[in-house]
KOLDRENMI-328446 format. One line per 10 residues: their letters; for each residue x, z, y of N, C-alpha, C, CB. Coordinates in nm, 3 decimals, decimal comma. Atoms other than C-alpha are relative to their C-alpha. Glycine has a CB too. Example, Ala and Ser with C-alpha at 12.3 -4.5 7.8 and 13.67 -1.06 7.14 Angstrom:
2
AS) 0,089:0,000:-0,119:1,230:0,780:-0,450:0,090:0,000:0,120:-0,099:0,125:0,003  -0,082:-0,006:-0,119:1,367:0,714:-0,106:-0,077:0,073:0,109:0,041:-0,142:0,046
END
This chain:
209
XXXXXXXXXX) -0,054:-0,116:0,070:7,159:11,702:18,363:0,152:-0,007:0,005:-0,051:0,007:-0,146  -0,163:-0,020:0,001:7,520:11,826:18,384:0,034:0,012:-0,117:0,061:0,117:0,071  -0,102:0,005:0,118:7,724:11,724:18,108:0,107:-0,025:-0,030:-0,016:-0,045:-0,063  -0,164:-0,018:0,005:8,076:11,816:18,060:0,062:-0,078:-0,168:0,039:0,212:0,008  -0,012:0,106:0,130:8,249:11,579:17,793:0,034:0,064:-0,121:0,112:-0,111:0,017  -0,027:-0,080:0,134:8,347:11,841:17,544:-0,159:0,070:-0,012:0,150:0,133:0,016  0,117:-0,039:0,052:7,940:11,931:17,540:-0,081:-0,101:0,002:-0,053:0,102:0,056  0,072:0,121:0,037:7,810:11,554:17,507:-0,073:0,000:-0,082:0,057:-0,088:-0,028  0,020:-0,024:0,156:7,609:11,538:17,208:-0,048:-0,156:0,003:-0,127:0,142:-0,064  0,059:0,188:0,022:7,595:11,133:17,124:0,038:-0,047:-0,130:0,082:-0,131:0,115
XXXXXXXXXX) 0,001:0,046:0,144:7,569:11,160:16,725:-0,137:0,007:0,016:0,076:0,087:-0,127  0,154:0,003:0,009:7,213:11,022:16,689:-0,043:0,054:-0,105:-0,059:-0,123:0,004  0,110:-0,089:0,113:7,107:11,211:16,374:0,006:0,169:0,060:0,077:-0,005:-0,208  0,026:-0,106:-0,059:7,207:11,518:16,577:-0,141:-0,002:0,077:0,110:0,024:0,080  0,098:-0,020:-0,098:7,005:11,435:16,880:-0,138:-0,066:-0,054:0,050:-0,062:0,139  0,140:0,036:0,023:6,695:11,307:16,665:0,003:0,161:-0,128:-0,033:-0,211:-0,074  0,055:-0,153:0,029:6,741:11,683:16,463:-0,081:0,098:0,099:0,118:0,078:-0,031  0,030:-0,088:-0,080:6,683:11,838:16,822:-0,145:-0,011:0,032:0,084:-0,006:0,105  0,146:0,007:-0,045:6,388:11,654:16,880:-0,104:0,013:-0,115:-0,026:-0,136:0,074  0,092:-0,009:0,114:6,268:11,703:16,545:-0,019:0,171:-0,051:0,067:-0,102:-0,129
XXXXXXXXXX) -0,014:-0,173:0,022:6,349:12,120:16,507:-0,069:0,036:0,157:0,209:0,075:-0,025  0,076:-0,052:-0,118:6,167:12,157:16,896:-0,097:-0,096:0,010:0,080:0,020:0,135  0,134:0,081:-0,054:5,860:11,901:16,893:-0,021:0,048:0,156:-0,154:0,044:-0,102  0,056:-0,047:-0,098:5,738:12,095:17,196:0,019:-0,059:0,098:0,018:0,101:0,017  -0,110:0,061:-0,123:5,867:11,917:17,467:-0,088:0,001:0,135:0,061:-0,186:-0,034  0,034:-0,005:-0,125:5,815:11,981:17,846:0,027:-0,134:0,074:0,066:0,110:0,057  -0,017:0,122:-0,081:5,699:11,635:18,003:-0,026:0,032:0,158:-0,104:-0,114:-0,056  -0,011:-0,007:-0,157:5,789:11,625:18,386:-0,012:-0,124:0,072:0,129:0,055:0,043  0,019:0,117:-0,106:5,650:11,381:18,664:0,021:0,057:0,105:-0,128:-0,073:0,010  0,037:-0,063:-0,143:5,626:11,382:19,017:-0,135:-0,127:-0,011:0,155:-0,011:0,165
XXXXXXXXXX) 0,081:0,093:-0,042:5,333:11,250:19,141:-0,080:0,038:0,159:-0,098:-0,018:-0,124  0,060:-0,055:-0,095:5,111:11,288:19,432:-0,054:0,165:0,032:-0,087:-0,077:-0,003  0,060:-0,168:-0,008:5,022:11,642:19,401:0,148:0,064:-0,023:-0,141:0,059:-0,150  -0,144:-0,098:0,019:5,386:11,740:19,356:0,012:-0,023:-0,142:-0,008:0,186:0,039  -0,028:-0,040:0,147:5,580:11,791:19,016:-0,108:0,044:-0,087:0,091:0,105:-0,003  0,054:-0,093:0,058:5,392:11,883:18,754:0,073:-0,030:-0,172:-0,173:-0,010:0,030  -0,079:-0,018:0,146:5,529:11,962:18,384:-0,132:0,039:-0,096:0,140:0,147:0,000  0,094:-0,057:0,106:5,308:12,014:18,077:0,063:-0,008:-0,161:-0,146:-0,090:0,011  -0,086:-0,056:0,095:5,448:12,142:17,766:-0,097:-0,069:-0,165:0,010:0,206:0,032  0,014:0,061:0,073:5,366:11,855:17,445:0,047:0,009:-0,095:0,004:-0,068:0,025
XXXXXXXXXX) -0,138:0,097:0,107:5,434:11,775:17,080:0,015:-0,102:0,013:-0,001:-0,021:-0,141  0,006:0,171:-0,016:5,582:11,438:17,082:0,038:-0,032:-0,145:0,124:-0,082:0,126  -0,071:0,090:0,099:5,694:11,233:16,800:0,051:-0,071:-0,027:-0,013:-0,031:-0,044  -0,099:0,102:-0,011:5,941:10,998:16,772:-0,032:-0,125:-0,138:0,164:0,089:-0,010  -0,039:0,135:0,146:5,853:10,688:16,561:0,078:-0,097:-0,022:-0,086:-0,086:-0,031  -0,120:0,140:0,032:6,017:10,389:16,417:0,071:-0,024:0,077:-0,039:-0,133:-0,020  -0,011:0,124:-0,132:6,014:10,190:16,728:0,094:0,083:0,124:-0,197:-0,050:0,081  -0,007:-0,051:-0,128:6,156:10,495:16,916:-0,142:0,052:0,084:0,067:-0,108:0,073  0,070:-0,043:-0,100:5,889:10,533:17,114:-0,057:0,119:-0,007:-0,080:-0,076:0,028  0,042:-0,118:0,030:5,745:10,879:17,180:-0,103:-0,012:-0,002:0,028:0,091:0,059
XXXXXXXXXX) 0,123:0,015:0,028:5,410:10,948:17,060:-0,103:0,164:0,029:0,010:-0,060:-0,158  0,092:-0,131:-0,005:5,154:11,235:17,209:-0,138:-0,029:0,013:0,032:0,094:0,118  0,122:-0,012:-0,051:4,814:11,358:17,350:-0,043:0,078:0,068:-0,064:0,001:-0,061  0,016:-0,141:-0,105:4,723:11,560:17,589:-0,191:-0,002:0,017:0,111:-0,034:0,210  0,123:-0,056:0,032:4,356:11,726:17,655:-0,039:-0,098:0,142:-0,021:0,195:-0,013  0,047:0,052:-0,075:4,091:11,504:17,866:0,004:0,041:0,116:-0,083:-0,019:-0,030  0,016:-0,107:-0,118:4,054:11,817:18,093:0,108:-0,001:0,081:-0,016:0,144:-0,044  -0,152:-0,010:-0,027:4,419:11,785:18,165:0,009:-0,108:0,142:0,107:-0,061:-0,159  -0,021:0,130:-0,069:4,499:11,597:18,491:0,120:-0,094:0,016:-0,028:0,024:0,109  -0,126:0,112:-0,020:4,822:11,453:18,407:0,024:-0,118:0,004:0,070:0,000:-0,064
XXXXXXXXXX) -0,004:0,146:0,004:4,688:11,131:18,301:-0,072:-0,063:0,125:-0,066:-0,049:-0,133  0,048:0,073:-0,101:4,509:11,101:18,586:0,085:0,004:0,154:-0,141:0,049:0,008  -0,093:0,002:-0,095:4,814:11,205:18,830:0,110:-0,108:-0,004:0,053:0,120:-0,001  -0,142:0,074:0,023:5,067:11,009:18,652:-0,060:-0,141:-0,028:0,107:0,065:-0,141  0,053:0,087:0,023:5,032:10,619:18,685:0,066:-0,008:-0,126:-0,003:-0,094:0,091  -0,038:0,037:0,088:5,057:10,419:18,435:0,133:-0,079:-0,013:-0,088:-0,044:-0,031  -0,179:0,075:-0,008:5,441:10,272:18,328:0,087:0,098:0,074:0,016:-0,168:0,106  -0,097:-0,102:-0,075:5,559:10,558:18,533:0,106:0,075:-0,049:-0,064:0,092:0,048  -0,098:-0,076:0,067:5,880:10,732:18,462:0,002:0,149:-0,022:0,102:-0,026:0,058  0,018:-0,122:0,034:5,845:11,068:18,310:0,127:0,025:-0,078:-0,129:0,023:-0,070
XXXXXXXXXX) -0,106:-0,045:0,051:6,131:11,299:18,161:-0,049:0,099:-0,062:0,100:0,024:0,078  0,046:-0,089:0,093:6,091:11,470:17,839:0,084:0,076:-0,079:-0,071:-0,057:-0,073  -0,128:-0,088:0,029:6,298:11,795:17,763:-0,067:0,041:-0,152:0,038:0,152:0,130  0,031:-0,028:0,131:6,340:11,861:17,390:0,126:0,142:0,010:0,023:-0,155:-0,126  -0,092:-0,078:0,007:6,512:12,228:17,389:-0,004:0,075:-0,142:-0,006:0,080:0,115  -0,034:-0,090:0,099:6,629:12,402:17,079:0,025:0,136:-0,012:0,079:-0,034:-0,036  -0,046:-0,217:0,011:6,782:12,801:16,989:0,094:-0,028:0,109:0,110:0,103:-0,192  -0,079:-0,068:-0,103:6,957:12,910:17,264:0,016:0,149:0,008:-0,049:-0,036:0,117  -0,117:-0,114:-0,018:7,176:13,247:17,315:0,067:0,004:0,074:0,079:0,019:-0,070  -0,129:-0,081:-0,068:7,359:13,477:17,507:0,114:0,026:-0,043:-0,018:0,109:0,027
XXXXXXXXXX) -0,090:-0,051:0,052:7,691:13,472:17,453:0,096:0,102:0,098:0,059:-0,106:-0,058  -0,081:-0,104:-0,048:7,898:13,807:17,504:0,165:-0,002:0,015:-0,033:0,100:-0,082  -0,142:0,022:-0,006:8,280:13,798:17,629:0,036:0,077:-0,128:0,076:0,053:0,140  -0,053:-0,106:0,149:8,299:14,082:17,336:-0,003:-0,086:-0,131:-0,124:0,149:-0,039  -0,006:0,073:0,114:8,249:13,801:17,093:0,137:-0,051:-0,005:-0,102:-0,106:-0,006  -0,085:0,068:0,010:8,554:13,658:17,169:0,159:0,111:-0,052:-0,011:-0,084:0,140  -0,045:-0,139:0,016:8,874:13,834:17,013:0,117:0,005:0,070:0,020:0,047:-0,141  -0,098:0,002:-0,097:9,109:13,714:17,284:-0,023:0,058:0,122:0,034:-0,115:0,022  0,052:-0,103:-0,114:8,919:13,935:17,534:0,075:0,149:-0,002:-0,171:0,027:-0,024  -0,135:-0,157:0,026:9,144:14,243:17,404:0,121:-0,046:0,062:0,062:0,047:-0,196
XXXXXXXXXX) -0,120:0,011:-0,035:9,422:14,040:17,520:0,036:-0,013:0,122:0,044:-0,076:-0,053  0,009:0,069:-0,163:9,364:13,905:17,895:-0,066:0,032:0,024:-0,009:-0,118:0,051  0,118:-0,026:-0,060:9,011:13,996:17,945:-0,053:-0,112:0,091:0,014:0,119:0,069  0,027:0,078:-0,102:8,989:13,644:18,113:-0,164:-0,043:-0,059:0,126:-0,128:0,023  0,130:-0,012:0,048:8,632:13,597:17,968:-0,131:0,048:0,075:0,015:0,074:-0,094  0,092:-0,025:-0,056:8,304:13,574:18,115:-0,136:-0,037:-0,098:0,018:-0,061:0,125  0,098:0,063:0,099:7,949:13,577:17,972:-0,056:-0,168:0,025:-0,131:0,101:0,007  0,022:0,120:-0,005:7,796:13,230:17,902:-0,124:0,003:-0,105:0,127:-0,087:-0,027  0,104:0,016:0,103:7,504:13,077:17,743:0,014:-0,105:-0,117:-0,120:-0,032:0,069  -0,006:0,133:0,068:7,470:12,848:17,450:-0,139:-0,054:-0,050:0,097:0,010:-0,122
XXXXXXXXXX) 0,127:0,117:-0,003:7,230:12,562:17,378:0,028:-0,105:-0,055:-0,048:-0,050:0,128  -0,012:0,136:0,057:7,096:12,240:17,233:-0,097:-0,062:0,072:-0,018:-0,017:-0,152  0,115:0,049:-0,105:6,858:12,030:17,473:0,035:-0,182:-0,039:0,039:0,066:0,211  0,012:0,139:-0,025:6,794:11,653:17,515:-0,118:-0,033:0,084:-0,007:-0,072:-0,124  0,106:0,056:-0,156:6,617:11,473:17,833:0,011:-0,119:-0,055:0,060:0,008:0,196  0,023:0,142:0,051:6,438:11,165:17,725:-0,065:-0,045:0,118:-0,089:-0,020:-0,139  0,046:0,057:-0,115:6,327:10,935:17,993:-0,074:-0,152:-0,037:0,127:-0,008:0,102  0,113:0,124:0,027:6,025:10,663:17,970:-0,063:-0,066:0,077:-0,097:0,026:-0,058  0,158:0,009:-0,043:5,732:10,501:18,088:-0,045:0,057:-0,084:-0,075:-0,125:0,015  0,115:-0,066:0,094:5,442:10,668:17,990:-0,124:-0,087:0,001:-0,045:0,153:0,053
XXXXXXXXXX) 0,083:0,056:0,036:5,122:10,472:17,911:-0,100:0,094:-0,060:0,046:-0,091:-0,066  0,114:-0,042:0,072:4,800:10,629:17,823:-0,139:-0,079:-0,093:-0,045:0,062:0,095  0,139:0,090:0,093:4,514:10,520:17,580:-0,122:0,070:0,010:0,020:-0,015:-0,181  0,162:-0,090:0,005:4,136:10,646:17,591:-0,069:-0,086:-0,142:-0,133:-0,035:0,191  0,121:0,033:0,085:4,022:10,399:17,290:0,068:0,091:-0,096:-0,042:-0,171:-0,047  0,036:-0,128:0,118:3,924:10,590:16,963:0,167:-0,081:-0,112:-0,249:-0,024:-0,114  -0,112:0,031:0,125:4,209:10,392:16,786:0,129:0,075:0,013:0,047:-0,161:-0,004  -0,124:-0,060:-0,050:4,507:10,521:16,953:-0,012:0,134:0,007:0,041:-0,048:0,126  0,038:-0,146:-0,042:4,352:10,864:17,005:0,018:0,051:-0,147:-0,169:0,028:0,077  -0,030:-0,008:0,135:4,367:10,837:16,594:0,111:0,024:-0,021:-0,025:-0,092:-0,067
XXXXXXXXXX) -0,142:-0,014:0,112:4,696:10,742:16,491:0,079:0,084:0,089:0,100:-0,164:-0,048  -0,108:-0,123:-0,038:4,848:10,988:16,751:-0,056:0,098:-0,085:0,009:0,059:0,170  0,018:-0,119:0,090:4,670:11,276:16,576:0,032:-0,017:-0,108:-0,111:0,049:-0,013  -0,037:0,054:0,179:4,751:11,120:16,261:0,104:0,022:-0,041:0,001:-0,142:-0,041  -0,084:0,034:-0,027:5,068:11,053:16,350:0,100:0,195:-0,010:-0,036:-0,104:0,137  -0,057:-0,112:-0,048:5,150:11,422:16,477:-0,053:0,063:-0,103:-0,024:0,048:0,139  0,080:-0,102:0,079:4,897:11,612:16,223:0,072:-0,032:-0,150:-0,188:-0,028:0,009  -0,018:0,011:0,138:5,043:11,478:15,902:0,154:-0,031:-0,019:-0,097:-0,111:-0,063  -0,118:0,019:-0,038:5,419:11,511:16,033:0,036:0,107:-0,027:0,027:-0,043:0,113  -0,051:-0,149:0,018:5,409:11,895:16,108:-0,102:0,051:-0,151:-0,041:0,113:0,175
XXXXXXXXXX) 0,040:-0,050:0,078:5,159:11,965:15,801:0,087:-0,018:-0,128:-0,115:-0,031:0,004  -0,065:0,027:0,104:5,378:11,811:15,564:0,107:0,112:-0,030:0,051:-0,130:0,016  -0,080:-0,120:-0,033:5,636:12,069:15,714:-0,066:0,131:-0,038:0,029:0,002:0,146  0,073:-0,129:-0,013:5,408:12,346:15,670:-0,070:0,021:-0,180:-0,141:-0,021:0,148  0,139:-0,002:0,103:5,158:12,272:15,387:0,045:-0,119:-0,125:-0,175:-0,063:0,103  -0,060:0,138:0,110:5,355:11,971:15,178:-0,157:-0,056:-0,079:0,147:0,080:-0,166  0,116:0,061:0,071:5,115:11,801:14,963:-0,171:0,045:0,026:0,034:0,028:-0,145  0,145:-0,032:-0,037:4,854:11,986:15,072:-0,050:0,036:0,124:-0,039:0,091:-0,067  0,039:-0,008:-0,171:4,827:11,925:15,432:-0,064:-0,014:0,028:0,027:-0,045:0,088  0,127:0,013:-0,074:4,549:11,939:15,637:0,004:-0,187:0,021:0,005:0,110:0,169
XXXXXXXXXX) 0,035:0,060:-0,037:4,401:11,610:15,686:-0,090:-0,069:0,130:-0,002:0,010:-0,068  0,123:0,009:-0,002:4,177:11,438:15,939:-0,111:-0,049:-0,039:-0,008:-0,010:0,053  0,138:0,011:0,082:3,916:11,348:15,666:-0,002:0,074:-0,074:-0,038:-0,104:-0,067  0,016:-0,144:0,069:3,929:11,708:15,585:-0,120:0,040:0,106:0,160:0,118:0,002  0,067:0,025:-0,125:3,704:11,713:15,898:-0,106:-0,058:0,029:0,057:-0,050:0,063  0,149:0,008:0,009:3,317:11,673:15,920:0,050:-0,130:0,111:-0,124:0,158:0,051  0,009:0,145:-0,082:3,325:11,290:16,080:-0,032:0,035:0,111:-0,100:-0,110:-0,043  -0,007:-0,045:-0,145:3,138:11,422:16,384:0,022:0,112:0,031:-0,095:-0,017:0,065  -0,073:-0,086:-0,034:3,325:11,699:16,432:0,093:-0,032:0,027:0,011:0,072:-0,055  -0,137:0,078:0,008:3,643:11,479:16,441:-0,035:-0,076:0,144:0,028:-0,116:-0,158
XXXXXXXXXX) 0,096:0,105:-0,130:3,439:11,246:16,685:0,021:0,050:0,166:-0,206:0,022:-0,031  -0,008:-0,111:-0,148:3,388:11,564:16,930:0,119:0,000:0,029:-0,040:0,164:-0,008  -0,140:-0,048:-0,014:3,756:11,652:16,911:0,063:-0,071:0,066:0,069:0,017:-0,102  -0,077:0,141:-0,025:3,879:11,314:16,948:-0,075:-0,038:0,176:-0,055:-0,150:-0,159  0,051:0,049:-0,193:3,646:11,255:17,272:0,065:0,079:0,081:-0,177:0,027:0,062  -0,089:-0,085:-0,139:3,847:11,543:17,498:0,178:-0,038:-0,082:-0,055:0,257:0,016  -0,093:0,075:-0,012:4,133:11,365:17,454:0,054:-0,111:0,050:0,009:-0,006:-0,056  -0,108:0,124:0,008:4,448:11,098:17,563:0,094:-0,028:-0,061:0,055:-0,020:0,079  -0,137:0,015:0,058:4,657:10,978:17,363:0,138:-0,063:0,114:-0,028:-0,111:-0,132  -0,049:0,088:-0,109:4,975:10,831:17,555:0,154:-0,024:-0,068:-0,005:0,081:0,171
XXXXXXXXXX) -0,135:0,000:0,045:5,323:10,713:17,456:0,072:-0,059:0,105:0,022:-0,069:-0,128  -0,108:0,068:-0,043:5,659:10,683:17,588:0,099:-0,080:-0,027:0,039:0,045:0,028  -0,100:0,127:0,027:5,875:10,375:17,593:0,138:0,069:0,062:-0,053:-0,168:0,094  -0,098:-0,034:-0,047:6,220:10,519:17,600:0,112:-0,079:0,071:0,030:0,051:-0,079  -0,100:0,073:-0,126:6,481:10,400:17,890:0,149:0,067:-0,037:-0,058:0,053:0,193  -0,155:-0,021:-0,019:6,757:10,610:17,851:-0,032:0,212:-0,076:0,073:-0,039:0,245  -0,039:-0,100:0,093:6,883:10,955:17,648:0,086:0,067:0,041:0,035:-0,035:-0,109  -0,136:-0,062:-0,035:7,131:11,226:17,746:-0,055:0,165:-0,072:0,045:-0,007:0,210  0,039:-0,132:0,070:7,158:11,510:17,528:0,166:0,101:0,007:-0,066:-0,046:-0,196  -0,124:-0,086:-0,051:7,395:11,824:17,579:0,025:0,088:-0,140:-0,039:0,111:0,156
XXXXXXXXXX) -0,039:-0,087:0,126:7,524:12,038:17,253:0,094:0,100:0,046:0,068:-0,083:-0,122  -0,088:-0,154:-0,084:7,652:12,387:17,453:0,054:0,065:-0,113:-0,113:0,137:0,093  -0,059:-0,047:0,146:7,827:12,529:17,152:0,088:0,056:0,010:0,035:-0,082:-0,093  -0,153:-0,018:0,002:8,148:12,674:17,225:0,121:-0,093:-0,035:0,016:0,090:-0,078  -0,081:0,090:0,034:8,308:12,397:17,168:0,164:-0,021:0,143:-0,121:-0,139:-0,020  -0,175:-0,024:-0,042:8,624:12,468:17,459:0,028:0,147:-0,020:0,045:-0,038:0,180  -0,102:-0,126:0,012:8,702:12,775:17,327:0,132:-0,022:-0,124:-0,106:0,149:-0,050  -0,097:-0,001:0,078:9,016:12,799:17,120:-0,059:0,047:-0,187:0,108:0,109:0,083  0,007:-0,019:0,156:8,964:12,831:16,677:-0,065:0,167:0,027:0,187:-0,019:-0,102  0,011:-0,157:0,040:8,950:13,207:16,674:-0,086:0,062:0,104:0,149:0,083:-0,005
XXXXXXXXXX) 0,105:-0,051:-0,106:8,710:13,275:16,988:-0,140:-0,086:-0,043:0,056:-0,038:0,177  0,144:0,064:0,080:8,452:12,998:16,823:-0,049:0,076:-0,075:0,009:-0,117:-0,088  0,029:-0,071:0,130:8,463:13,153:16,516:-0,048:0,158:0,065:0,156:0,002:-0,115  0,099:-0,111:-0,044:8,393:13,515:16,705:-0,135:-0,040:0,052:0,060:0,080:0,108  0,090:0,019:-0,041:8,119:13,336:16,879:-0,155:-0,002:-0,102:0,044:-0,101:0,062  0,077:0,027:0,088:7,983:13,235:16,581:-0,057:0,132:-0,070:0,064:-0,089:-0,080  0,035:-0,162:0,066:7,982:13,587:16,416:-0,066:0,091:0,091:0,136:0,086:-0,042  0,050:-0,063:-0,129:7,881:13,711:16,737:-0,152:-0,004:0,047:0,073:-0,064:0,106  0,193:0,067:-0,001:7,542:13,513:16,750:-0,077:0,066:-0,123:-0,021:-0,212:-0,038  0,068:-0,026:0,121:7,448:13,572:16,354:-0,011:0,151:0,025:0,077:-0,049:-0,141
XXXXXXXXXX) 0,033:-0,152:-0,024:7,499:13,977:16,444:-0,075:0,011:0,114:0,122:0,093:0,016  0,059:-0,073:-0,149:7,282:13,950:16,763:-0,126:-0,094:-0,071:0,086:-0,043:0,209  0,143:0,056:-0,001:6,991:13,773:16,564:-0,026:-0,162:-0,021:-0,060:0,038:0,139  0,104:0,142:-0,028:7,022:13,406:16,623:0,135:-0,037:-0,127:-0,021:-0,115:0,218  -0,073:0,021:0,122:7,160:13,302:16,269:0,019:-0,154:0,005:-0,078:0,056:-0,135  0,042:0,166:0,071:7,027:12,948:16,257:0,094:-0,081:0,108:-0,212:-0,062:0,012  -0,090:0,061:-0,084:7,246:12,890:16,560:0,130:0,007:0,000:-0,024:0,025:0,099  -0,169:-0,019:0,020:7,585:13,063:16,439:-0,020:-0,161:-0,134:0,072:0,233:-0,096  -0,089:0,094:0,090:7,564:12,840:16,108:-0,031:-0,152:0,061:-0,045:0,014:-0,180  -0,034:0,131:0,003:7,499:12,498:16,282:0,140:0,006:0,084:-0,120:-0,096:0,061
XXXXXXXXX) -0,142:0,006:-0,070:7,807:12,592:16,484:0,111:-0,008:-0,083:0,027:0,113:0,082  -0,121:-0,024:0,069:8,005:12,660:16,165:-0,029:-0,136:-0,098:0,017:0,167:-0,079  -0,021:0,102:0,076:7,897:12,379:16,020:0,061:-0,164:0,120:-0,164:-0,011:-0,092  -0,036:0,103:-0,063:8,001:12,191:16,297:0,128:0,055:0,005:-0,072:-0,044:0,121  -0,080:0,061:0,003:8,335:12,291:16,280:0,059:-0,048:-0,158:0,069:0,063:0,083  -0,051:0,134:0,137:8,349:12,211:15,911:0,032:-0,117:0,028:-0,102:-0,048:-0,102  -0,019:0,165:-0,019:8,285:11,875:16,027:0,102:-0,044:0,005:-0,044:-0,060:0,101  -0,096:0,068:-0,084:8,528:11,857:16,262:0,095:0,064:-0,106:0,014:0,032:0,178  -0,068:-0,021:0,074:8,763:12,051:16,031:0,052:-0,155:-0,105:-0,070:0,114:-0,053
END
């Protein structure tokens, strides 16, 4: 990934927000059949390591060996930004459109599991992560879940985790524009819809402020 040093992003509670506000993450191999990508929640535990599952039917686990290096994109809100946001465009017109973004490429081995234990604490793992988010105290469980009904579920499945190698995350933000073209950017985004992306921008330059 191309990353220009004024869009680095290497504050780790940032880049573990990105992967925690986009779960979804598009894991990419190559393998014998060509590239293939399949679009996961993961989870990031203690240890680091990423934690999923993908469907039995699925042939990724059976394309991708095992220990193999896979790359796992965690993307966030992204936006169009308009030269009209900026308010030095009345003055020069040197301004072109651009996009903004928050992404991170995680890179592993991947390892898969087929016993019933591991096939557990990933669902466990993932199911009582986002319910808590959703449902707090009263999150779905799986011993909310008729035993063999859980059983079935759990058999078309892999669990598999990645051992992370290496991290590069990008924070596209406006961050080389001058004070007063940020700040339009920022006002510029919240009036076109994407709110949640003007205020982490304004709270990032609090920061830096």
């Amino acid at each position: 990934m191309y990353i220009p040093p004024h869009f680095e992003e290497v504050r780790l509670d940032a880049i573990s927000a990105i992967m925690q506000d986009a779960p979804l993450a598009c894991v990419v191999a190559q393998t014998p059949a060509g590239l293939v990508a399949n679009h996961l929640p993961l989870l990031q535990g203690p240890d680091g390591v990423l934690v999923g599952h993908v469907a039995l039917a699925n042939d990724m686990h059976r394309l991708i060996e095992d220990e193999q290096e896979v790359l796992a994109i965690f993307r966030r809100d992204d936006a169009y930004v308009s030269p009209n946001f900026y308010p030095t465009k009345q003055e020069h017109h040197r301004h072109v459109p651009t996009w903004n973004y928050e992404v991170v490429h995680v890179y592993g081995g991947i390892s898969f599991q087929h016993d019933d234990r591991n096939k557990r604490a990933a669902v466990g793992l993932l199911t009582r992560d986002h319910e808590r988010r959703v449902n707090g105290k009263a999150g779905w469980r799986m011993a909310d879940a008729p035993a063999d009904y859980m059983e079935q579920m759990l058999s078309g499945i892999v669990a598999f985790r990645i051992t992370v190698t290496k991290t590069l995350a990008k924070s596209k933000l406006s961050q080389n524009r001058e004070a007063r073209d940020y700040i339009g950017a920022v006002n510029g985004l919240r009036a076109s819809g994407h709110a949640e992306l003007a205020d982490r921008m304004a709270e990032r330059l609090a920061v830096e402020d």
